[in-house]
PASEBA-1860 file (N, C-alpha, C; in nm, 3 decimals):
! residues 69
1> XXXXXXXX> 0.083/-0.118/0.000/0.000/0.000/0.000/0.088/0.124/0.000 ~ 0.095/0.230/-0.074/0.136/0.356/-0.102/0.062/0.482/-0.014 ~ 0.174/0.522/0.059/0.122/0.644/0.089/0.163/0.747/0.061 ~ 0.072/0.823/0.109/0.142/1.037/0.079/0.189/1.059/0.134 ~ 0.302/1.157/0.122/0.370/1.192/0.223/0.425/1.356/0.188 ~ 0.336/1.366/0.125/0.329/1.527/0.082/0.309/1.603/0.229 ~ 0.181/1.610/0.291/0.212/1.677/0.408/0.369/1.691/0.513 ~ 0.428/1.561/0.484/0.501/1.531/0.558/0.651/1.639/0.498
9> XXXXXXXX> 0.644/1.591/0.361/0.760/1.667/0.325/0.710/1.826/0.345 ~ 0.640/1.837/0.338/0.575/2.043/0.350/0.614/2.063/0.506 ~ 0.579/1.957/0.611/0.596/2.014/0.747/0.791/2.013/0.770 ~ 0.872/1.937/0.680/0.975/1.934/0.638/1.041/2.069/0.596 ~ 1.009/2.132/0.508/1.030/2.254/0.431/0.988/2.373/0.526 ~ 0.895/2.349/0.599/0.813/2.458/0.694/0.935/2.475/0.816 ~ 1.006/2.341/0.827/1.069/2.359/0.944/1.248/2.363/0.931 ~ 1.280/2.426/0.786/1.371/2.393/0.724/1.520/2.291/0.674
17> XXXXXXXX> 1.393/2.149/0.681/1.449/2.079/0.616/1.457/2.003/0.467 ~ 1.555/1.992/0.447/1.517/1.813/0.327/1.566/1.725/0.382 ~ 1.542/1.601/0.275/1.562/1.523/0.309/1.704/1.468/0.394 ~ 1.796/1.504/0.320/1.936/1.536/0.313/1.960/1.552/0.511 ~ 1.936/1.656/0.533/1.912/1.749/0.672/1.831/1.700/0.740 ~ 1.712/1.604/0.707/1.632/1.533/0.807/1.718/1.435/0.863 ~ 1.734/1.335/0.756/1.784/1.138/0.732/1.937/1.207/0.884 ~ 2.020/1.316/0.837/2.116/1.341/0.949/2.066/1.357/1.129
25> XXXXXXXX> 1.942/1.454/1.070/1.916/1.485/1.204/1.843/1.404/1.331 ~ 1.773/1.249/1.249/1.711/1.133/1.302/1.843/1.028/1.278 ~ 1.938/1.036/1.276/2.054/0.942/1.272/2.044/0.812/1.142 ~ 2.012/0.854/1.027/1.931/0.814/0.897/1.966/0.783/0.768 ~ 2.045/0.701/0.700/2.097/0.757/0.536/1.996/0.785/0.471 ~ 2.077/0.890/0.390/1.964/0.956/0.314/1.888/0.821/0.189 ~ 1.958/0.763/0.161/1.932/0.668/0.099/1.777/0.599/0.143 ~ 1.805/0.552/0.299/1.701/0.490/0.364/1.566/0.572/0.323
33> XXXXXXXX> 1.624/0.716/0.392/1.510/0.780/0.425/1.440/0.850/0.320 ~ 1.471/0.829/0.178/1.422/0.833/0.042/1.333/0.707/0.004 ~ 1.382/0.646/0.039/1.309/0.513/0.008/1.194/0.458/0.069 ~ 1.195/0.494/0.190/1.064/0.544/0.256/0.969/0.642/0.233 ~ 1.019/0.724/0.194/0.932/0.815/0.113/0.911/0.794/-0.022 ~ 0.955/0.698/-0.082/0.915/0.669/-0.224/0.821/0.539/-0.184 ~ 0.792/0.485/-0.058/0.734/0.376/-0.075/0.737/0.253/-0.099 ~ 0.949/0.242/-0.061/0.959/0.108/-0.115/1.019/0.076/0.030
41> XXXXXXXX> 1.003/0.111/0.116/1.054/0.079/0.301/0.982/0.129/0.371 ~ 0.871/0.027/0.407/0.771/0.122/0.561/0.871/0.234/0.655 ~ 0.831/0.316/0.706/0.825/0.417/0.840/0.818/0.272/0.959 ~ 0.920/0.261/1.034/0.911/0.201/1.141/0.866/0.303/1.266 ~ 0.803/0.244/1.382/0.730/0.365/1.466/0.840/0.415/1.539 ~ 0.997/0.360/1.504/1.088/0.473/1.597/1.140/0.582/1.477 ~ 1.112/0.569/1.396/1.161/0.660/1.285/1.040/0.738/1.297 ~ 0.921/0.725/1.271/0.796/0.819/1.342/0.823/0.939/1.427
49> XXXXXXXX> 0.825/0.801/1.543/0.890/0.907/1.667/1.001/1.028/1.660 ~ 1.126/1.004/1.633/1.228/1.044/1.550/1.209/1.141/1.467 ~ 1.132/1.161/1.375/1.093/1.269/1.311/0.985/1.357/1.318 ~ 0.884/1.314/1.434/0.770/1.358/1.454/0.874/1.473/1.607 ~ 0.983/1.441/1.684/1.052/1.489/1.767/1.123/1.615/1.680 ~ 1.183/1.575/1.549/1.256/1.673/1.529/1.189/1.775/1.395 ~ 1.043/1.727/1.440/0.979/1.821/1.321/0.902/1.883/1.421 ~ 0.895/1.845/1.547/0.794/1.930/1.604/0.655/1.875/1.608
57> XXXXXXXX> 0.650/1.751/1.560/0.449/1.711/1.510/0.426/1.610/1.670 ~ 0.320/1.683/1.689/0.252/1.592/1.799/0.207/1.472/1.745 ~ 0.224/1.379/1.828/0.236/1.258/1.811/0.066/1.208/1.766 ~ -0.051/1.277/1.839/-0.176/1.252/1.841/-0.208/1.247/1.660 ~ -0.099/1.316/1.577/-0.109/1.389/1.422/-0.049/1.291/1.348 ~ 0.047/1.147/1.353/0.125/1.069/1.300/0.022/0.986/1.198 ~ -0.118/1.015/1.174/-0.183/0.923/1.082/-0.191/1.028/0.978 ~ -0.181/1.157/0.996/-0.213/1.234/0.924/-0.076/1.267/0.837
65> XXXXX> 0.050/1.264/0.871/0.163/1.247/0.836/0.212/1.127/0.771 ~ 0.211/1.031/0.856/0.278/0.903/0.788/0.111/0.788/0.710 ~ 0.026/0.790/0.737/-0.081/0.725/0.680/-0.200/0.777/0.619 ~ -0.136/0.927/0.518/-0.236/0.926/0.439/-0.227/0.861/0.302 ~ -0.350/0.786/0.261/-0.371/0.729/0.091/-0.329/0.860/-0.010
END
C-alpha cells in the first residue's frame, strides 16, 4: 500500500528541512530515508517518533503524516 507523504515533506520545508538534513538529524541515510518516502521501506514507529521529535508534530497527528492514501 502507497502512501502520501506530501504533508510530511511540506511540514519538512516549513521547518527547514530536506531530506538530506532530516535522514542526518534522526541518525538516517539519506538513501534509507528516500526510500521510505518513495514507498519502497515502511516508516518504522521509531523513525515516526524520530521525526515527529525533530519536526515538532505531535504525536496525536502521525496518521495524518505518515498514513495518508
Amino acid at each position: 500500500m502507497a502512501y502520501n507523504y506530501s504533508k510530511l515533506k511540506s511540514k519538512m520545508v516549513e521547518k527547514g528541512y530536506n531530506q538530506e538534513t532530516l535522514a542526518k538529524a534522526i541518525n538516517m541515510g539519506v538513501n534509507s530515508l528516500s526510500h521510505k518516502f518513495n514507498n519502497k521501506y515502511p516508516f518504522k514507529s521509531q523513525d515516526m517518533a524520530d521525526i515527529c521529535r525533530v519536526l515538532d508534530i505531535n504525536p496525536i497527528d502521525i496518521g495524518v503524516y505518515f498514513f495518508s492514501k
